[in-house]
N, C-alpha and C positions, 0 to 999 in steps of 0.2 A: 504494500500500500504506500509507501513512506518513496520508494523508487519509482513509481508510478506519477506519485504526488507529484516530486521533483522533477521528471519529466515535462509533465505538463505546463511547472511552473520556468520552465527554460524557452518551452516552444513558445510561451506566451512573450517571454520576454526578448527572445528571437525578432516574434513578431512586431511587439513596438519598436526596436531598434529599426528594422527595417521598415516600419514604414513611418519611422522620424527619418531616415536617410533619402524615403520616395517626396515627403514631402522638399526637405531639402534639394533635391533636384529638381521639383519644379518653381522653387523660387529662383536658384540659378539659372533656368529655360528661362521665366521669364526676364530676369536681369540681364540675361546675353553673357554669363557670365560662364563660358565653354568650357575655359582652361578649368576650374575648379569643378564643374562635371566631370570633366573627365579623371579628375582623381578621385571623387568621390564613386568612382566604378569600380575602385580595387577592394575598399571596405567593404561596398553593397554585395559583390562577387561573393567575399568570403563570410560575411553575413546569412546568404542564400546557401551557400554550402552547408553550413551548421546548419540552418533551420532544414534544410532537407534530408540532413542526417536525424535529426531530431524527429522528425515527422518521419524515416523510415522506420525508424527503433520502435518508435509507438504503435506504426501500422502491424511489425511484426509481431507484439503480446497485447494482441488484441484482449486477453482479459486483465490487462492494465487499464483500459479504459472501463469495463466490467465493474473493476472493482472502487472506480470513483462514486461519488455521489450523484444525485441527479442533477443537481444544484450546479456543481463542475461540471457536468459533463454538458449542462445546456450552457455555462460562461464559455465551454473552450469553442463548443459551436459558434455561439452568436463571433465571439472571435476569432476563427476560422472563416465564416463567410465574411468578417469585413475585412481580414485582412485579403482575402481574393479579392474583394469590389477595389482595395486599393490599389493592388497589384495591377487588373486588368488597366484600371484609370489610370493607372502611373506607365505604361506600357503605349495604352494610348495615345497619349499624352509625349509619349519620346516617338511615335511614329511618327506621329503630326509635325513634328519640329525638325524632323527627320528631312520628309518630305518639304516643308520649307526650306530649310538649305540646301536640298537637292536641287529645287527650283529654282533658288539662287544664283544656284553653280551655272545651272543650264542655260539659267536669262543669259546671265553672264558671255560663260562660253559662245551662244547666239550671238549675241549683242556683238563681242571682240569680232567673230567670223564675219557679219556683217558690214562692219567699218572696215576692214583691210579689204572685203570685195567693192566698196561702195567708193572710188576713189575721182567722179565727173562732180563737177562743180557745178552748183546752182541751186533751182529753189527745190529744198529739202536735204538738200545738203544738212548733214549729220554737224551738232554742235560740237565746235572742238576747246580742247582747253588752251590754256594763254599762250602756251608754246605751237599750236598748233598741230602737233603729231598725235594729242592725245585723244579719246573723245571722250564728254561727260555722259555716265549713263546714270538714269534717273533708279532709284532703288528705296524700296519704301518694307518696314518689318512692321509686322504684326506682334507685340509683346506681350499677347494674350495666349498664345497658344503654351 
């Protein structure tokens, strides 16, 4: 019972870690703030590892969870499915932003191919910067996603 207990009380605490570290990562998406995502992937990594150790060990003595109360056994639920809804939204949430800077890249890339094909002069001629070699491209982020 006492092994069991501890179990549960690890997976739980697995689970707020991680998803203080999902929250953490969408204030960085929103902030633009990449570089520190990015190292915040090493800890969430090794966070997700534990917890999936943690939640194999429990799956395999299923009368570990038997021998909880009812009481735990509907707290570890109710937090089980929220830590999924957060996980899915936290998932989401890095596709979407995902796919913005893909289509960043893409404008981008377009945009460069267009001005070195685009080289007669006149009206619609592509704005260029003060040196004239370069061109301005217009580029607008969404800090919501």
């Amino acid at each position: 019972m006492i092994e069991s207990h501890t179990r549960i009380v690890m997976l739980l605490a697995l689970m707020r870690e991680l998803e203080g570290i999902m929250q953490a990562e969408n204030a960085l998406l929103g902030q633009m703030k990449l570089e520190r995502l990015q190292a915040l992937q090493a800890e969430k990594a090794a966070l997700a590892e534990r917890y999936e150790l943690e939640l194999r060990r429990l799956r395999q003595k299923p009368e570990a969870l038997a021998e909880l109360a009812a009481e735990e056994r509907a707290t570890l639920d109710a937090a089980l499915r929220g830590f999924q809804a957060t996980v899915r939204a936290n998932a989401e949430r890095l596709r979407r932003a995902r796919q913005i800077a893909e289509g960043v890249v893409q404008a981008i890339g377009e945009s460069l191919a267009t001005s070195a094909a685009d080289t007669s002069p006149g009206y619609g001629t592509p704005a260029r910067g003060p040196a004239g070699g370069s061109r301005i491209i217009a580029v607008a982020f969404d800090r919501r996603c």
